[in-house]
DRENMI-158717 format. One line per 8 residues: for each residue x, y, z of C-alpha. Coordinates in steps of 0.02 Angstrom, whole numbers. Each point is the difference from the previous one (the first is absolute). Layout:
<recs>
X,Y,Z; ...
</recs>
This chain:
<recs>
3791,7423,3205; 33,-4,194; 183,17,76; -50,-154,132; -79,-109,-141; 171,16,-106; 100,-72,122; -90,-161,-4
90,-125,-98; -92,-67,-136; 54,-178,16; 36,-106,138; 210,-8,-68; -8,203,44; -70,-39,141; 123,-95,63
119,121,-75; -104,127,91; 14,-64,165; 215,-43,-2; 20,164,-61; -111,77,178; 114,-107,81; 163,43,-66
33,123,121; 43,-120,118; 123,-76,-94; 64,138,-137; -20,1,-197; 159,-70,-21; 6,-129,100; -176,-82,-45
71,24,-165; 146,-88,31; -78,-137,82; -130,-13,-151; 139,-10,-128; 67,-151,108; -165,-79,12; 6,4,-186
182,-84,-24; -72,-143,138; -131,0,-132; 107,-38,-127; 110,-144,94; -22,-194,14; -42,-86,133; 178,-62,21
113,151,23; -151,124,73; 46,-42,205; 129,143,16; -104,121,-61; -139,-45,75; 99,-3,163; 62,182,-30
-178,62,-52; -53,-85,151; 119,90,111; -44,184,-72; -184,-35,33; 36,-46,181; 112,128,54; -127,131,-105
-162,-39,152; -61,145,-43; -27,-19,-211; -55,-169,44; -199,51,-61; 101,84,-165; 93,-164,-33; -124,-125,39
-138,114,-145; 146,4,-107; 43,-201,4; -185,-22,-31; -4,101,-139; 147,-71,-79; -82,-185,23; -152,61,-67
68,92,-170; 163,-111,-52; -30,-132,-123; -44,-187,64; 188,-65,-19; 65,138,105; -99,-39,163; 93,-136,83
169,98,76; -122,152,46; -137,-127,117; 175,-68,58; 56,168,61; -173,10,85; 19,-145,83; 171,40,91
-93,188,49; -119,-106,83; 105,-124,79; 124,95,74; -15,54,185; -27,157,59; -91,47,-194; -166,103,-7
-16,-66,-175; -97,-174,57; -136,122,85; 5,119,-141; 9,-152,-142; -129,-115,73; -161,88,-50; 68,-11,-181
47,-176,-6; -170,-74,-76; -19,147,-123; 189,21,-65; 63,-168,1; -166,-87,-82; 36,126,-143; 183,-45,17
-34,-204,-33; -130,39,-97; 99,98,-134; 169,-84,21; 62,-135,-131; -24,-182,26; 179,-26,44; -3,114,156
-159,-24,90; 70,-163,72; 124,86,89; -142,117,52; -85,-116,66; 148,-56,91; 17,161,82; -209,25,53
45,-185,78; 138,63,95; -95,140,54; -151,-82,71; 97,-163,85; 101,130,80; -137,103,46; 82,131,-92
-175,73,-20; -138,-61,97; -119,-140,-75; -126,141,0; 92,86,-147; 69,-163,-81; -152,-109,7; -77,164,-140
156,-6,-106; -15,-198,-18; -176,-15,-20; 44,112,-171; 147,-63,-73; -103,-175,35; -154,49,-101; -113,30,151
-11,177,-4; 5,132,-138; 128,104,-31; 1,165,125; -55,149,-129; 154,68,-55; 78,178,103; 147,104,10
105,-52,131; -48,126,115; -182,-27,-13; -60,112,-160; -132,-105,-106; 20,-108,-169; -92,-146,-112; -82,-143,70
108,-146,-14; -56,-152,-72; -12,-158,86; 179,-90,-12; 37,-207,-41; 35,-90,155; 216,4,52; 67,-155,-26
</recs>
């Protein structure tokens, strides 16, 4: 037994854990776990009545700059451990960090996009991933994200391109994914 090896996570989900909780001096226990609790009722809304609180979540992740790493891990890790049907309101709420002015989260999102959201569509039920694909359209016509991270995404959820193997949100290593059936 070694002090340093036991604070290795032993899965890429503690990993992720791992890595909110180093940053969670930046923002304060209670407030990441405040802002995780909300993530979870967003989780839990339709995509009808989830706009106001994805507008307030929205506004306590701007005017927190400096949690910004803590919140972007911990929206990654929420998309990547709720169940299929709960997905939708949580990549909306990712979309608004990212398109709103004066964000860090579109610098600190955009090396995730391939790997998160291809596990998003790819475990999400039939009924949503068309409005999933609505939103990676809006995203790359509106150069959102460059066609340099877009042109990856498509090329999976078209069948070109396997699944990226499957990691915690902050980088910590999982399962191979298998090859996915083209969008349509």
């Amino acid at each position: 037994w070694s002090p340093a090896r036991s604070l290795r996570p032993p899965c890429a989900e503690a990993a992720v854990l791992a890595q909110v909780a180093a940053r969670r001096s930046a923002m304060g226990d209670e407030m990441l776990l405040a802002y995780s609790a909300e993530l979870e009722e967003l989780a839990k809304q339709t995509k009808a009545n989830c706009g106001p609180t994805i507008q307030t979540l929205t506004g306590i992740a701007i005017q927190s700059a400096t949690a910004a790493p803590a919140i972007a891990d911990l929206l990654c890790q929420k998309l990547q451990s709720l169940p299929g049907q709960k997905l939708l309101t949580l990549a909306y709420l990712w979309d608004s960090l990212t398109r709103t002015k004066a964000s860090r989260y579109k610098e600190l999102l955009a090396p995730r996009v391939v790997r998160v959201m291809a596990d998003v569509y790819d475990r999400a039920p039939r009924d949503i991933r068309p409005s999933l694909m609505k939103l990676f359209n809006v995203w790359r016509s509106a150069d959102v994200y460059p066609e340099r991270v877009m042109r990856p995404l498509f090329d999976i959820l078209e069948g070109r391109a396997p699944l990226p193997e499957r990691r915690g949100a902050a980088g910590g290593q999982g399962a191979a994914a298998a090859p996915r059936p083209a969008a349509r």
